[in-house]
Steps between C-alpha positions, in 0.01 A plus 500: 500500500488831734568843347768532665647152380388599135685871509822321623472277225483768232778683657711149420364496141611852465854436640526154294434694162794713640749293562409334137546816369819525716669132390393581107690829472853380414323330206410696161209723541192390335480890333884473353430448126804316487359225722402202414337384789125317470207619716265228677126648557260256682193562695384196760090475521343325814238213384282538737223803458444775758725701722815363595740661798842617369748190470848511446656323155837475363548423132887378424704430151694236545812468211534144300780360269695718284331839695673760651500456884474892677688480855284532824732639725386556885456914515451662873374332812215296475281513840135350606435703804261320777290830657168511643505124435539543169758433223611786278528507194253177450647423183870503381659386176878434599799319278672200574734526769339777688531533851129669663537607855180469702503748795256533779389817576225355727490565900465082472655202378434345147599164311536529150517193265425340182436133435462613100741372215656832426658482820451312854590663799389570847686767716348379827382783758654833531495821678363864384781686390692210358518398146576185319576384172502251209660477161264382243753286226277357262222593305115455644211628697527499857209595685560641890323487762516565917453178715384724745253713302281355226400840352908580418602349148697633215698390174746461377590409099849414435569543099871484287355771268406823473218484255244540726172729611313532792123633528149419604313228307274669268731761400786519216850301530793673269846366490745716391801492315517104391728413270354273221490094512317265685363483828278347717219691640428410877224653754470538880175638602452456876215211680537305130586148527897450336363247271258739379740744468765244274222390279491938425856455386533604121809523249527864366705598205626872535578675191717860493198664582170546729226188488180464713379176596159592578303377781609200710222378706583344838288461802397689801789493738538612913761707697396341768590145525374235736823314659586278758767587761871375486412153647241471251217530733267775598543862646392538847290784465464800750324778359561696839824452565753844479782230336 
């Protein structure tokens, strides 16, 4: 992962705690004393020892029977902009029925497309200056990638609620504002194996009030992912081409 890669990725993380902050305002503030709202603390650990690059994680809350379900509703424009054959920002967290426009501000063409179950799509070849786009209607992880240059991928996590974080593995995960019940505790931590990931899954009781769940180990992950190209073979790769 370049410097540069790694700085645009923290820029993301700092706009995804934003717009967290953003879609959890219209619900009680965690400070009003007349709240009574629970407060999820977690921290996730990396198994393996010694220095580990940054990698992107997403812990979610997902509601079951008998508690309260918090709408997601779609707020602003969501964008993953293809420059310097790059996408930006490399992770987004989106709800259900979003609609993600994918302009390319390139002086060349790009193909964008996902073969992933969040959602499948391939928006064949197009110009710089135009922009496409695809609405994302059901819940998943769809990773994105160029079929024209292996180096380009991004995410994208499609969720129904708004109990989640976004931060750096290794650091601290705190969802705010959760009203109390039961939920399911699910993980996304980028270049770890889904079944990995499910077998992280936990159920979570939330009282009226702050809990910490400690540690939660899970292993060392990648932001950048080997993949094959939309035909399911490999990239012809030309390191000197200009395109």
């Amino acid at each position: 992962m370049t410097t540069r890669q790694l700085s645009r990725w923290m820029l993301c993380v700092a706009a995804l705690a934003a717009s967290v902050a953003s879609a959890q305002d219209p619900r009680p503030n965690s400070n009003s004393t007349e709240s009574n709202s629970g407060q999820v603390h977690l921290r996730l650990v990396q198994t393996q020892p010694g220095k580990h690059h940054a990698v992107p994680a997403v812990v979610w809350l997902e509601p079951q029977a008998g508690t309260p379900v918090l709408a997601f509703p779609a707020h602003g424009r969501y964008t993953l902009l293809q420059k310097n054959r790059m996408f930006t920002p490399h992770l987004q967290v989106i709800p259900v029925g979003s609609v993600v426009q994918f302009p390319n501000a390139d002086p060349f063409f790009h193909n964008v497309f996902s073969l992933f179950d969040g959602r499948r799509f391939d928006l064949g070849l197009y110009e710089a200056g135009s922009s496409r786009s695809v609405t994302f209607s059901r819940e998943g992880v769809s990773y994105i990638f160029c079929n024209i240059h292996p180096e380009m991928s991004a995410v994208v996590l499609t969720l129904s609620t708004p109990l989640y974080a976004v931060e750096a593995v290794g650091t601290d995960f705190v969802l705010h504002d959760v009203p109390p019940g039961d939920y399911k505790l699910n993980l996304w931590v980028e270049g770890v194996p889904q079944p990995t990931l499910d077998s992280l899954q936990r159920h979570v009781h939330v009282p009226s009030h702050a809990i910490d769940l400690g540690d939660v180990n899970v292993p060392a992950g990648k932001v950048s992912l080997d993949h094959s190209n939309k035909f399911g073979g490999a990239y012809d790769h030309q390191p000197d081409s200009t395109y």
